[in-house]
N, C-alpha and C positions, 0 to 999 in steps of 0.2 A: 504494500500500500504506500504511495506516498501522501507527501504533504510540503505545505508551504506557508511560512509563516515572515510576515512583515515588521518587523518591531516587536515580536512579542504576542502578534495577532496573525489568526489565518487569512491568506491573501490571495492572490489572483495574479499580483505580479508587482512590478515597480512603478511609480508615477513615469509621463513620457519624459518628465522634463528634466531627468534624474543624471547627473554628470557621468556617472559607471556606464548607462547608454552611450551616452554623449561623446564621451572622451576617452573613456574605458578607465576614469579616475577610482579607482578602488583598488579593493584588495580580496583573496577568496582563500579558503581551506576546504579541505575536501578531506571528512575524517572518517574512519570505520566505526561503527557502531554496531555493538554486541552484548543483549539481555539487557538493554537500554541503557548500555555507559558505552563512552568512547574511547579509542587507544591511543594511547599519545597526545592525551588532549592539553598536557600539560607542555609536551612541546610544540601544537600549534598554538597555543594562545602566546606561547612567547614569540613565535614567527608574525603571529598575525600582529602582538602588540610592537614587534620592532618596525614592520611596515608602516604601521599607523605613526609612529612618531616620524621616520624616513617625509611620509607625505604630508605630515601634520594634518591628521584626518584625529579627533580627539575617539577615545575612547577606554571606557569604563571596563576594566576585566572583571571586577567581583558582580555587575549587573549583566553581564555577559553570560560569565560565568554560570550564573544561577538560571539566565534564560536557556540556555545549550541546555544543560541540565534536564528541565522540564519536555526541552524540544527529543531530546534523547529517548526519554520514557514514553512519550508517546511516539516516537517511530519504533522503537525495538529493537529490531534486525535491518542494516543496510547501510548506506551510505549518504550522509547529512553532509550538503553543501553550505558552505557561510559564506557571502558575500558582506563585505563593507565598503559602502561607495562611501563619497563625498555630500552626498545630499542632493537636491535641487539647486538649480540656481538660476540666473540669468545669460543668456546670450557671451559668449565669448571663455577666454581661457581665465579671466582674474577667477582666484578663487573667493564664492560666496560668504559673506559677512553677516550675521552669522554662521559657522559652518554647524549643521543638522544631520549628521549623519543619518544613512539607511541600512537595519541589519537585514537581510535575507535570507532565511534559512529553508533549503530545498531536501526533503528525503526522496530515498530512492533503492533498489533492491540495489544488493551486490551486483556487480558487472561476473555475466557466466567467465569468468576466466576459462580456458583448459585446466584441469590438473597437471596435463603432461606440461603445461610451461616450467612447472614448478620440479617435477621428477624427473623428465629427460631433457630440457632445456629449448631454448627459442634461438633460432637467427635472426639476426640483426641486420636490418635495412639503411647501407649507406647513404642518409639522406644529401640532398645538394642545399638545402636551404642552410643557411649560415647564421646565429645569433650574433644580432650586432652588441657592440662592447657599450655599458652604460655604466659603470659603477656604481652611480646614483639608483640605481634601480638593480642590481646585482643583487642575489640574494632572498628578495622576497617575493612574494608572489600574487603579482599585480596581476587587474584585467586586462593587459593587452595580450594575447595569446596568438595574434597572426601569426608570427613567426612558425608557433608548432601547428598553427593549422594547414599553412602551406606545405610543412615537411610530412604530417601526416596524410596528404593529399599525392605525394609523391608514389603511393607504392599502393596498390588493392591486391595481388598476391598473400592468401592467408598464409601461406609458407614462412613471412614475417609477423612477428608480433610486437614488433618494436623498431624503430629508426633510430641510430645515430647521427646527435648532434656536435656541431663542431662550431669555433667563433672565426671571423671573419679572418681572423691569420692561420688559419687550419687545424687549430690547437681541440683535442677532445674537450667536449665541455657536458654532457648527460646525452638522456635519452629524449625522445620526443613529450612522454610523461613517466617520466624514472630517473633514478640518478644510477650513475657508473661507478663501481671498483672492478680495478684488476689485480692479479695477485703479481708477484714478482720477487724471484726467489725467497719465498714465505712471509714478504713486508706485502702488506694492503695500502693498495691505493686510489685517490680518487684525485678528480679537477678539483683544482682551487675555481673558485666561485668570485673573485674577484674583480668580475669584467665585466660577467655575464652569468647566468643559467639561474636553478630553483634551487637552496637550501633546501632539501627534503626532510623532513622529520624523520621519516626512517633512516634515509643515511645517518643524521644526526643520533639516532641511537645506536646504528652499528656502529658507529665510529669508537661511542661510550664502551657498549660491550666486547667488543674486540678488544679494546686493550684491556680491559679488566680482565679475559682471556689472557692474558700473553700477548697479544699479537701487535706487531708494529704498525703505525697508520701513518700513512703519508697523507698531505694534503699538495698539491702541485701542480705544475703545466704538464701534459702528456699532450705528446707527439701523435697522429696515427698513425707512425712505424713502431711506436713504443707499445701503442697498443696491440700492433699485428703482431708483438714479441714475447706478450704476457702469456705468465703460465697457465692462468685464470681469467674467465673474466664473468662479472654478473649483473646483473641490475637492480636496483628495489624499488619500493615505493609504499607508502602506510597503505593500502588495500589489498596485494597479493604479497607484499614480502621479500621475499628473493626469486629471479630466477635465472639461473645459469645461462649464459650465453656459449652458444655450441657452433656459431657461423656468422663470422661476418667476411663479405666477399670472398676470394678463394681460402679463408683460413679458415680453420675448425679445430675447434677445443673440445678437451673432454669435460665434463663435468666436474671441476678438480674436488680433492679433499675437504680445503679451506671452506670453498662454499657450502658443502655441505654442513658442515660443522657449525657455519652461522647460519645457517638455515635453523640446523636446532636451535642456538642461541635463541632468536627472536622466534622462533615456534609457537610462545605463549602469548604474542603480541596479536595472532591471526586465530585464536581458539575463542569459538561463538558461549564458549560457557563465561 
């Protein structure tokens, strides 16, 4: 079943004259929910509150908080989207005086994943579109979304279940909607996010439970010859998790150890009890 709730109230949609239309001024989370709580809810609201100050969009985490909450137990099982625009406003880019924010909150069933993405792994689709570098907006996760709409428009072949993305100097930067580690001689690693692409909440907890594990984590620039080098490579994302990456162009990996082992890691993060 879904639902859709405006502020706190069930809705129909956004007003037309709303800047997140308009301009694509906002900000979204897209979180799992299971037996009416969410996963990681504590590192999207610190994504979504780093956003909000980045665009100085004002907002309230403990009246949030308590609204998700309620919106949580009434969806149950599935996938609650949050948006937070800027508000209404008048004609042009000045930002509105006073600023009024809009919460949005969208339910939705689980997306059918495969299970075999998860058990035998997915090839990856060298996408051509390129993330341009912003700094200013590096990191969090705004409504502008073209960029992944265009790369995910590159490829209909179900054979893929995922695009890679890269920034405008050809440097790895995630996935179409996932972020990237590869493994390399037993150190993990992923793009620095400094330019471009989405902090994912899940990467941000592998990143926690890996080293609590033992494991070395890098954060950096990766090449794609660096990547066609790795021993490993995988994807995540808070709704399915991990899933090994098994092909991208003529290279093919196995499914290595590492990944599996963080696959248990965060196993408890994707369990509907």
């Amino acid at each position: 079943m879904t639902s859709s709730w405006l502020n706190g109230r069930p809705c129909d949609g956004l007003p037309v004259h709303d800047r997140g239309l308009a301009y694509g001024d906002g900000l979204f989370e897209t979180i799992r929910v299971a037996g009416g709580q969410a996963r990681l809810l504590d590192r999207h609201l610190q994504r979504l509150s780093n956003g909000c100050r980045r665009l100085a969009i004002p907002m309230d985490t403990d009246d949030l908080r308590n609204e998700l909450t309620r919106f949580f137990q009434v969806l149950g099982q599935g996938v609650a989207k949050l948006i937070i625009t800027r508000g209404t406003g008048q004609r042009g880019y000045a930002l509105p005086e006073p600023c009024q924010p809009q919460r949005l909150l969208l339910g939705s069933p689980l997306p059918a994943y495969p299970p075999q993405n998860a058990l035998s792994g997915i090839r990856l689709f060298p996408c051509e579109t390129r993330l341009a570098e912003q700094p200013r907006l590096a990191g969090i996760k705004h409504l502008n979304r073209l960029e992944q709409v265009l790369a995910r428009a590159e490829w209909r072949d179900p054979v893929y279940a995922e695009g890679l993305m890269r920034d405008m100097s050809g440097r790895v930067v995630e996935g179409v909607f996932s972020n990237l580690f590869m493994v390399v001689d037993g150190e993990l690693r992923t793009a620095s996010l400094v330019r471009c692409g989405v902090a994912g909440v899940m990467r941000g907890e592998i990143m926690v439970r890996a080293s609590q594990h033992g494991l070395a984590v890098v954060e950096g620039d990766i090449s794609y010859v660096e990547l066609l080098q790795a021993d490993e490579v995988f994807l995540c994302n808070s709704l399915y998790g991990i899933w090994p990456v098994t092909g991208l162009a003529e290279r093919v990996w196995p499914v290595g150890p590492l990944t599996r082992k963080l696959q248990a890691v965060v196993a408890d993060l994707l369990s509907d009890s």
